[in-house]
C-alpha positions in Angstrom: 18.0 -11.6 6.6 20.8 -9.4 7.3 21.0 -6.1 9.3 22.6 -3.5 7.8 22.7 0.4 8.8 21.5 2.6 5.5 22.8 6.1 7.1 21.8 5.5 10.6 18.5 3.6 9.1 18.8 -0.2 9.8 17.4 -2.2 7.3 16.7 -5.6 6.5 18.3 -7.2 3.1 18.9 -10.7 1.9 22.6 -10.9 0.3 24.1 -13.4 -1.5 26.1 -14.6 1.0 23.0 -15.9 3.2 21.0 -17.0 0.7 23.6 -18.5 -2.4 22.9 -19.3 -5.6 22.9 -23.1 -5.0 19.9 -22.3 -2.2 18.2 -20.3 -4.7 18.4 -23.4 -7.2 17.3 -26.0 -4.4 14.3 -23.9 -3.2 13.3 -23.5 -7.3 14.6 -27.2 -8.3 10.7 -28.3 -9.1 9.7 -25.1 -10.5 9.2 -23.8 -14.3 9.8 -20.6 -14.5 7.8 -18.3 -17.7 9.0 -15.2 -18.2 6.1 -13.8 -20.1 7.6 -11.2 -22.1 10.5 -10.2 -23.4 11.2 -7.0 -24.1 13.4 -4.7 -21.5 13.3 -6.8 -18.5 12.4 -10.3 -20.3 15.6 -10.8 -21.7 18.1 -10.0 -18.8 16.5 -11.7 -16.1 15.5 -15.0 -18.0 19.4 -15.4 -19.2 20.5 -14.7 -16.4 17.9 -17.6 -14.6 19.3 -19.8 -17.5 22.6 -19.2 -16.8 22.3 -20.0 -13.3 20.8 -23.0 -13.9 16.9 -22.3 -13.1 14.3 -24.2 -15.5 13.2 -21.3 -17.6 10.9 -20.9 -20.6 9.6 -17.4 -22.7 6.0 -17.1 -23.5 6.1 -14.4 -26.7 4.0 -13.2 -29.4 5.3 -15.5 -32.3 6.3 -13.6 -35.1 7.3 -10.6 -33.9 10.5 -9.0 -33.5 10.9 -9.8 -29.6 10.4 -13.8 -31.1 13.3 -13.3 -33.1 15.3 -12.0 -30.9 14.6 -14.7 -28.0 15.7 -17.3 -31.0 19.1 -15.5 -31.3 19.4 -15.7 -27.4 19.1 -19.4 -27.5 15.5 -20.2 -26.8 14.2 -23.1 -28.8 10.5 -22.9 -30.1 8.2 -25.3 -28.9 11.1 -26.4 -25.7 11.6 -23.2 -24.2 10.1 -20.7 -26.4 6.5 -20.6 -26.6 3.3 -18.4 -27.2 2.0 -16.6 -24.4 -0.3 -19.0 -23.1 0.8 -21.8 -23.3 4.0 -20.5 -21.2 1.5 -19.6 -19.0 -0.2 -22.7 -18.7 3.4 -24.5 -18.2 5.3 -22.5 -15.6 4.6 -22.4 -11.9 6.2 -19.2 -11.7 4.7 -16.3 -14.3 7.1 -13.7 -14.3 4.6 -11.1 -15.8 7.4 -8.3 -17.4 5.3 -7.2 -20.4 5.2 -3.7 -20.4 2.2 -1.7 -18.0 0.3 -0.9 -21.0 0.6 -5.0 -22.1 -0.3 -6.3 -18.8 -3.6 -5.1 -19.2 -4.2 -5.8 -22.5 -3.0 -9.3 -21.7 -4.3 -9.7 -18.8 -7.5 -11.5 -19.4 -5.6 -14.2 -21.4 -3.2 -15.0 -18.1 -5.5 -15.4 -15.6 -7.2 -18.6 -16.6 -3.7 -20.8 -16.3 -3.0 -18.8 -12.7 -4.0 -21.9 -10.8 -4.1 -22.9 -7.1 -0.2 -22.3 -5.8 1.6 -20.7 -8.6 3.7 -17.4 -8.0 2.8 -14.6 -10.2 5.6 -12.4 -10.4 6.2 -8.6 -11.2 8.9 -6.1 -11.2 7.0 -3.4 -11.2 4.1 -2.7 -8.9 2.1 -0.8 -11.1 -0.5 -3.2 -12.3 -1.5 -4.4 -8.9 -1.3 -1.3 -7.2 -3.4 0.4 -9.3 -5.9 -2.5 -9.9 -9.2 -1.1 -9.6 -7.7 1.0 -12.8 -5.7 -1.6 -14.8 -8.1 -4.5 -13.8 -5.1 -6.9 -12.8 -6.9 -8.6 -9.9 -4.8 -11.8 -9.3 -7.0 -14.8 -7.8 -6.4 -15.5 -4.2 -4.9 -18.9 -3.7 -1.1 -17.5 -5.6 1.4 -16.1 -4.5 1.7 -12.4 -5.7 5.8 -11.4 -5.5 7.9 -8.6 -6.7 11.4 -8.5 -7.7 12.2 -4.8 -8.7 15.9 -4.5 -10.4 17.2 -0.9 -9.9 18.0 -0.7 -13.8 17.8 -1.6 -16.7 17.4 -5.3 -18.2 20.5 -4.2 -20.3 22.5 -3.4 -17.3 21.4 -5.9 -15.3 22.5 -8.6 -17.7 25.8 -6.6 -18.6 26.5 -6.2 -14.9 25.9 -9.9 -14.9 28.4 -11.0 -17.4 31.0 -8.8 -15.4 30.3 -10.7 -12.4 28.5 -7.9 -10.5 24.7 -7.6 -9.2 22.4 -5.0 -9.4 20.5 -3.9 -6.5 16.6 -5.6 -6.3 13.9 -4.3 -4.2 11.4 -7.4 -3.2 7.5 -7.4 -2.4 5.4 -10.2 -1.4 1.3 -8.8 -1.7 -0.1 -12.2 -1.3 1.3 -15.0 0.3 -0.7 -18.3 -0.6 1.3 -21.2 -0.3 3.5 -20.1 2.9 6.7 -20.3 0.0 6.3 -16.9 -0.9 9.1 -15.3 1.0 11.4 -18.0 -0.1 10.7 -18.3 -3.8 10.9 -14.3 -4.2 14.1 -14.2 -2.8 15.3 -17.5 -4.5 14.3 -15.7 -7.8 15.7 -12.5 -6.8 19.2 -14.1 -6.3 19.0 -15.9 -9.6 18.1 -13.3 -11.7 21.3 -11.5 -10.5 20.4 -9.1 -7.8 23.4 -7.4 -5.7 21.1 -7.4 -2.4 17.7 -7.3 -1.9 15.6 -4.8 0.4 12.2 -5.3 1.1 9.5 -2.9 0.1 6.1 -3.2 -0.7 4.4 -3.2 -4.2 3.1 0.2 -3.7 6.2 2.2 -2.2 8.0 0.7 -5.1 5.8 1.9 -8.0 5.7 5.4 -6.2 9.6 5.8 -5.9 10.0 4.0 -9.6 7.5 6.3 -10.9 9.1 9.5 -9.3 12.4 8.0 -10.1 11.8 7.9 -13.6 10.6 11.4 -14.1 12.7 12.6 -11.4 17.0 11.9 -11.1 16.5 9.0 -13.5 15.8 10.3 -16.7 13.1 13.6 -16.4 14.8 15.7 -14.4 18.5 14.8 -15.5 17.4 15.7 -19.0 15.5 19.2 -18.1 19.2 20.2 -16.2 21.2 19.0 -18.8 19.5 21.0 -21.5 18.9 24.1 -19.4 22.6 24.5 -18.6 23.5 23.1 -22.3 21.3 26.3 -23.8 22.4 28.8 -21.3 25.9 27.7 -22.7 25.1 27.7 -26.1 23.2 31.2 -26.1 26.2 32.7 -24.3 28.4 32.1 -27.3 29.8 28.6 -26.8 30.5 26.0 -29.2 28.0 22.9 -29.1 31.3 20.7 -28.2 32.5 23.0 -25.6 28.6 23.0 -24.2 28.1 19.3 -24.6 31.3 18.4 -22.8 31.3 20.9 -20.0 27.4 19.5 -19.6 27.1 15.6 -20.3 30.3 14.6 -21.3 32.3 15.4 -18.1 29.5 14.5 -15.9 29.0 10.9 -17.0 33.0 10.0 -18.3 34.6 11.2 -15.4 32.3 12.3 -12.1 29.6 9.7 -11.9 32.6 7.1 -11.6 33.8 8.6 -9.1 30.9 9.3 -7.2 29.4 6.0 -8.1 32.7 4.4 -6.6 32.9 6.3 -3.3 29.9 8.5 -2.7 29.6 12.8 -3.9 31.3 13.8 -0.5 34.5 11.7 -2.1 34.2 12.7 -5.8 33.9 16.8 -3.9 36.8 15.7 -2.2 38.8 14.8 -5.6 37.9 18.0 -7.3 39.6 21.4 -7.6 38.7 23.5 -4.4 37.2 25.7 -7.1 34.8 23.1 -8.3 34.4 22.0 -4.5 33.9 26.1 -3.6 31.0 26.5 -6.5 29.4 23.0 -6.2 28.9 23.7 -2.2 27.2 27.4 -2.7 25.2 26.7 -5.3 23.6 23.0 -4.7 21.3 25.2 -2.2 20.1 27.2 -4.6 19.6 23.8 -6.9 17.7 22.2 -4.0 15.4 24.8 -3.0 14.4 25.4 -6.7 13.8 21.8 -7.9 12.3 20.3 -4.0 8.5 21.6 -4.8 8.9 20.6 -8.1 9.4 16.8 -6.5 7.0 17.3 -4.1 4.6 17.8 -7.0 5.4 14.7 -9.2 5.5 12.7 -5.5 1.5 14.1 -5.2 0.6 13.2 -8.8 2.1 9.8 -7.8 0.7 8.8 -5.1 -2.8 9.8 -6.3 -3.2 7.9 -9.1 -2.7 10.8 -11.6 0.4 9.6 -13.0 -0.9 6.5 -13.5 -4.0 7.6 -15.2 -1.9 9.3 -17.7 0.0 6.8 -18.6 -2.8 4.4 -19.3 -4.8 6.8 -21.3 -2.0 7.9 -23.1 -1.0 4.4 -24.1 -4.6 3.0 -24.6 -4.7 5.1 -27.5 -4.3 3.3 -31.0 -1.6 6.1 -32.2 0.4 5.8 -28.9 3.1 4.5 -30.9 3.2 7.4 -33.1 2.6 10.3 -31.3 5.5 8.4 -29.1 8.0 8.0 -31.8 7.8 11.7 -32.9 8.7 13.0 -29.4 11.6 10.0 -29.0 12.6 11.6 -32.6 12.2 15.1 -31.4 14.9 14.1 -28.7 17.3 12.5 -30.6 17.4 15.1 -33.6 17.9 17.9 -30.8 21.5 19.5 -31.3 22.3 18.4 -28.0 21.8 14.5 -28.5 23.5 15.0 -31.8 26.3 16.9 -30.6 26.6 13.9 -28.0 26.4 11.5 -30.9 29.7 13.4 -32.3 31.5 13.3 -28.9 30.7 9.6 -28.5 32.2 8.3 -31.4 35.9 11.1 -31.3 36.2 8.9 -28.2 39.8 7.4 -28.0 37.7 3.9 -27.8 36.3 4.2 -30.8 38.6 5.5 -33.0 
């Protein structure tokens, strides 16, 4: 492990250049890995396994439309595409990346083939965090191991092709064999992870959780609307809103910022922009802080969670899902954006 200072924090993380790819594929060279799943994580990580040479096989509902699409990927039925249980019964690894909601529903049907020394392995710690709710209760002689991408499976398998990583947390919650610690970060490396920092399977549901209605998506979308209708009501034109709110921010700043850090994006802005942003990012702070401090409490208590199992226990989930996702999309916003996105110069 490597010591590296995180803003005057030192933290240990396992890069690539301590642990390769070709140690990765030594310390996994007897293993079959099943991704069980393969639907936003699934496919990203198990090509990218593939790719780098790791003995990989997809347990999937056959028939569906996740089947077909792990056919067009490559994987062959019946030699590295199989149903769910029988994956299960052949890989030493279970990479368990169904969604929360599937993990329990599947769960039962897992368990049996989770025999003495296998690695079952998340990248999310919902289901075993929250255990005594979601029932995932894994036996004790496996290992239990976390690999957490900070993104997508899109990105992480786009970033991939470029030649880039994206950044992995890591967990171990059970350690069974004593080859925990090295098959995590083995698989961690091979499905194409930038570094990897160690966390813990409950720290990493409550930042993802807060993450994902916070900066990630929640949040992001409640700003951008609010300053998107305060233009819009104030006589500007839906382009002029849109650009001045989402199109600017994500074409131009967030490279920069991304590249360098907000102190150098400030820095490469007008002094007007660098003026405003520093007077009123205060005023942004103190109004949104207790509005995080609130999701962090429904977090870390479990209420969060509850929610979100109810919600999708119930048969019209899917529905009552859809018509919100609709709701979103069909919002002059998002279909001003879809305007903007294709007058692109790219795309035209």
């Amino acid at each position: 492990m490597a010591e590296m200072n995180f803003g005057g924090v030192v933290e240990n993380v396992a890069t690539r250049e301590e642990f390769p790819l070709e140690k990765a594929r030594e310390v996994m060279k007897n293993e079959t890995i099943a991704v069980i799943g393969y639907g936003v994580q699934g496919p990203g990580q198990a090509l990218n396994l593939r790719d780098n040479g790791f003995n990989v096989i997809v347990g999937q509902r056959k028939g569906g439309k996740t089947w077909e699409k792990a056919i067009a990927d490559g994987w062959v039925p019946g030699e590295t595409l199989f149903e769910i249980e029988e994956a299960a019964e052949k890989g030493t690894v279970i990479q368990y990346l169904l969604s929360d909601a599937a993990q329990i529903e599947v769960w039962p049907r897992i368990k049996p083939y989770l025999t003495a020394g296998k690695a079952l392995y998340f990248s999310h710690g919902f289901g075993i965090t929250y255990k005594e709710r979601t029932g995932i209760i894994p036996p004790a002689d496996v290992d239990v191991i976390l690999v957490a991408p900070k993104g997508s499976g899109t990105s992480l398998r786009r970033m991939f092709l470029e030649g880039r990583g994206l950044n992995s947390s890591y967990a171990i919650f059970q350690d069974a064999t004593g080859r925990a610690k090295e098959r995590v970060i083995a698989l961690g490396i091979g499905v194409g992870s930038g570094y990897l920092f160690e966390t813990d399977f409950k720290r990493e549901v409550y930042s993802d959780l807060t993450g994902e209605r916070g900066t990630l998506m929640g949040a992001i979308q409640g700003l951008l609307l609010a300053q998107y209708e305060v233009l819009r009501e104030n006589g500007h034109s839906p382009s002029e809103a849109f650009n001045e709110t989402v199109e600017e921010l994500t074409q131009s700043l967030m490279p920069l910022f991304a590249e360098k850090g907000m102190d150098w994006m400030y820095a490469n802005c007008s002094t007007t922009a660098q003026r405003g942003a520093l007077d009123w990012m205060t005023p942004f702070h103190d109004a949104t802080k207790p509005v995080f401090e609130k999701l962090y409490k429904e977090v870390a208590c479990g209420n969060e969670a509850q929610r979100s199992i109810d919600t999708n226990s119930q048969p019209d989930y899917r529905e009552k899902l859809e018509e919100e996702l609709k709701a979103l999309r069909e919002s002059e916003m998002w279909r001003t954006g879809e305007t903007v996105r294709k007058l692109r110069p790219e795309n035209n």
